[in-house]
C-alpha positions in Angstrom: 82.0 145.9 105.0 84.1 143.9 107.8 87.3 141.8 106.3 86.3 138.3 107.9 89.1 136.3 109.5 92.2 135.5 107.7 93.0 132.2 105.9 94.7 129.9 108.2 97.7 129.9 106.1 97.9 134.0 105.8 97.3 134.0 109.6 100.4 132.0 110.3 102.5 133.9 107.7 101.7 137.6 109.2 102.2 136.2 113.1 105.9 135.5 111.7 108.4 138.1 112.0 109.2 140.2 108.8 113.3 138.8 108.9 111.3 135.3 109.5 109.3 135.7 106.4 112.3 137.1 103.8 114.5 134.1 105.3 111.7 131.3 104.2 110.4 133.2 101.2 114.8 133.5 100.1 114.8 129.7 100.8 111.8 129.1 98.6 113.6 130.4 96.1 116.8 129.2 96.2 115.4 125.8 96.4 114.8 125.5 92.6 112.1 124.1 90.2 109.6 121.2 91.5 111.0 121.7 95.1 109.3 122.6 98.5 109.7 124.4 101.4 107.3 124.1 104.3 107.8 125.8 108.0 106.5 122.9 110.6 105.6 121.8 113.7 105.1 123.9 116.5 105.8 127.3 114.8 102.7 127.0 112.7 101.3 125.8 116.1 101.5 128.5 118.3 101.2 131.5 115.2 97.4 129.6 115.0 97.2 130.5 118.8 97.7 134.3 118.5 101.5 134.0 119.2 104.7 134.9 117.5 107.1 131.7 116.8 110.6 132.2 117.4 111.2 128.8 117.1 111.5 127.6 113.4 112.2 124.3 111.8 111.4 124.0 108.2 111.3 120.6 106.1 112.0 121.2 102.8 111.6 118.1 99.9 113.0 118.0 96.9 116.0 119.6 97.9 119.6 119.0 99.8 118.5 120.6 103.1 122.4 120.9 104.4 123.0 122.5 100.4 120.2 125.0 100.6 121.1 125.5 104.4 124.1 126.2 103.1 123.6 128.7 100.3 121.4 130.5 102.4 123.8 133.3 102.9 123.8 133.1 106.8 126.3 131.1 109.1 125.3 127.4 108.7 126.0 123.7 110.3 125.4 121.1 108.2 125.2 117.5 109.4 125.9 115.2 105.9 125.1 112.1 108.2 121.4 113.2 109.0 120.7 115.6 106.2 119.7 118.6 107.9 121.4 121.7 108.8 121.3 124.2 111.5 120.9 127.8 110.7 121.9 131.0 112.6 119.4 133.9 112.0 121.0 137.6 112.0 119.1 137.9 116.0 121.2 135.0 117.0 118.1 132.5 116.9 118.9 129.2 115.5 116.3 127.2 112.9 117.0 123.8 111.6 116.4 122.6 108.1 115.5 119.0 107.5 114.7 117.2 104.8 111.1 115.9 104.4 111.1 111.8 105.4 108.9 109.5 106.7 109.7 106.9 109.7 109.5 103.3 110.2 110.3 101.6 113.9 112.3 98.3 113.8 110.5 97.6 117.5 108.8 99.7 119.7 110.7 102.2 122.3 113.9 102.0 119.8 114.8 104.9 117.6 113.1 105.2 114.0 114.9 104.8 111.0 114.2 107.2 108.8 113.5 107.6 105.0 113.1 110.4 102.2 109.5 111.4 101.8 107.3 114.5 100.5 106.1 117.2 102.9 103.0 115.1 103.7 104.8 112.3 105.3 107.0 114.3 107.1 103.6 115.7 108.8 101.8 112.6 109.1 104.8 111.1 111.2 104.4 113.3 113.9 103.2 112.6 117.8 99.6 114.6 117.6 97.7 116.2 115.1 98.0 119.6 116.3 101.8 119.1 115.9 100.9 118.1 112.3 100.4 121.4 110.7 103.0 123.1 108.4 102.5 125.9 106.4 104.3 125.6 102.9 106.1 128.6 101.2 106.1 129.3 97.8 108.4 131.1 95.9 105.8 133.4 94.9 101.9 133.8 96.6 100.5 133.3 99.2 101.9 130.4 101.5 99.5 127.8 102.2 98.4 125.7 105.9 99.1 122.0 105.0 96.8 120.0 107.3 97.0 116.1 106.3 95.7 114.9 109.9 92.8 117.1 110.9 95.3 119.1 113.0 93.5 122.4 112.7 90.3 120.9 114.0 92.1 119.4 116.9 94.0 122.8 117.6 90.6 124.9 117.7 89.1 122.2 120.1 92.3 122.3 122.3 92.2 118.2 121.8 95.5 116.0 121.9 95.3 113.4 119.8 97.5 111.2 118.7 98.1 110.4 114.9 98.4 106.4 114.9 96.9 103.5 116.8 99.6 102.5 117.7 101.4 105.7 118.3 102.2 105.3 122.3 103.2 102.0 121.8 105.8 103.0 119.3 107.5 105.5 121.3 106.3 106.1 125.0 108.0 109.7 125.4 105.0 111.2 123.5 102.7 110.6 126.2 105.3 112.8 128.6 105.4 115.3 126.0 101.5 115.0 125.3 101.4 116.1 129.1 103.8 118.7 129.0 101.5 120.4 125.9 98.3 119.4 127.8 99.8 121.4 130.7 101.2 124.7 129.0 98.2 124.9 126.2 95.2 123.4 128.4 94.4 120.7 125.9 91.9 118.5 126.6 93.2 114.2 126.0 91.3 112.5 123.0 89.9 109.1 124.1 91.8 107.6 121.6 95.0 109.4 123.8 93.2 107.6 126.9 93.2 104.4 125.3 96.9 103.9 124.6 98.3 105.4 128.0 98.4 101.3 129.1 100.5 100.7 125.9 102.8 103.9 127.0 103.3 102.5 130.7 104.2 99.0 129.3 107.1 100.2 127.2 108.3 102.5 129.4 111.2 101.2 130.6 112.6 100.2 126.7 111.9 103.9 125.8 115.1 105.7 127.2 114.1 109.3 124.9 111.2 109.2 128.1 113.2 109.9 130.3 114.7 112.9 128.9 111.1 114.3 128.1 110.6 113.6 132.3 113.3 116.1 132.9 112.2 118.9 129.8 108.6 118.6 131.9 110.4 119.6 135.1 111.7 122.0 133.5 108.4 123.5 132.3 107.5 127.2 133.8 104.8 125.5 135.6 105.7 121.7 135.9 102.6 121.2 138.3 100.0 121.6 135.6 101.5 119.1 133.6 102.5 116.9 136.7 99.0 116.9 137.0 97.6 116.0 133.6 99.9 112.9 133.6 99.2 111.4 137.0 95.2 112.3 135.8 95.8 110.2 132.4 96.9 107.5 135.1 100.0 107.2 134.6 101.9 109.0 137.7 104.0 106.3 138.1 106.3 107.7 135.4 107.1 110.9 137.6 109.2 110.5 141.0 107.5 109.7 144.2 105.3 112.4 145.2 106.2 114.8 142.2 102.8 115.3 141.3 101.6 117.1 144.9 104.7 118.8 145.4 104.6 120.6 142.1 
């Protein structure tokens, strides 16, 4: 008999590396009773498309991230004032460990304030589904894929959509970084994406974390695919004159 495809949540853990796994399994359980420890964002993203993540963040809830960070056993910055903590790995790799919180936005294009929540608010805050996905760690057992969005649907479709009505509207950098993901993973843009690009164009100029995602998409390894996606969503008015047939 054939073993059928792996669990979403197994498939993630095994595309980590084995130093990877012992350092979230070791903060699992230093964490303590009734805590949790979840690896998010795009880690869990790219593992669920066949790769290896090198790039880990991990909210943890129910627990001092900047004390576990710290008790960890490997070299540590923690940051009181935000409470999260910045980890070096034995390869020289640096993870960051926040702790689990949910967002509110006194007015749109301004930065969010943030409060303590559970691992499932710290998903659900995020800028597209397929960014929604963690994968929590127990202890003990087998970790687990938490999906609270319909992120793993989204991911298998190769859609972009973002989580909130809203979402645009409340911070206009996502629809730069929406492109630069479009661009590198060959997403396709929900039509809920579509609809808010007008909302995104009108608060661009009180949104001054866009700008910032302008230059990371110049940056990219091939800017011109995601030059491209943004001036096709209609709004190549965001990139400099001409950017998008130069690219």
């Amino acid at each position: 008999m054939t073993a059928g495809p792996a669990a979403p949540g197994l498939e993630v853990w095994e595309r980590l590396r084995p130093g990877d796994r012992a350092w979230l399994r070791s903060l699992a359980r230093g964490a303590g009773a009734g805590a949790r420890v979840a690896l998010v964002g795009g880690a869990v993203r790219d593992a669920l498309l066949g790769g290896t993540p090198l790039d880990l963040d991990v909210a943890v809830e129910g627990v001092d991230a900047g004390a576990l960070a710290a008790a960890s056993g490997l070299p540590a910055l923690v940051h009181p004032a935000f409470g999260n903590a910045t980890v070096t790995l034995p390869d020289g790799r640096h993870a960051d460990l926040v702790r689990a919180r949910r967002e509110t936005y006194p007015v749109p294009g301004a930065n969010p304030r943030p409060l303590p929540g559970t691992l499932e608010d710290d998903l659900a805050r995020r800028d597209f589904g397929l960014n929604a996905l963690g994968l929590e760690v127990p202890p003990e057992g087998a970790p687990r894929l938490l999906d609270v969005t319909g992120g793993l649907a989204d991911l298998r479709a190769r859609v972009l959509r973002p989580l909130h009505p809203r979402s645009l509207h409340e911070d206009a950098s996502r629809l730069v970084r929406g492109a630069r993901l479009a661009g590198r993973l060959g997403l396709e843009a929900h039509p809920e994406l579509r609809r808010q690009v007008p909302d995104a164009l009108a608060m661009a100029a009180q949104t001054p974390r866009l700008w910032a995602e302008l230059r990371l998409l110049l940056q990219e390894p091939r800017p011109g695919r995601a030059a491209h996606v943004l001036a096709g969503w209609g709004a190549g008015e965001l990139l400099p004159a001409g950017a998008a047939e130069r690219l």
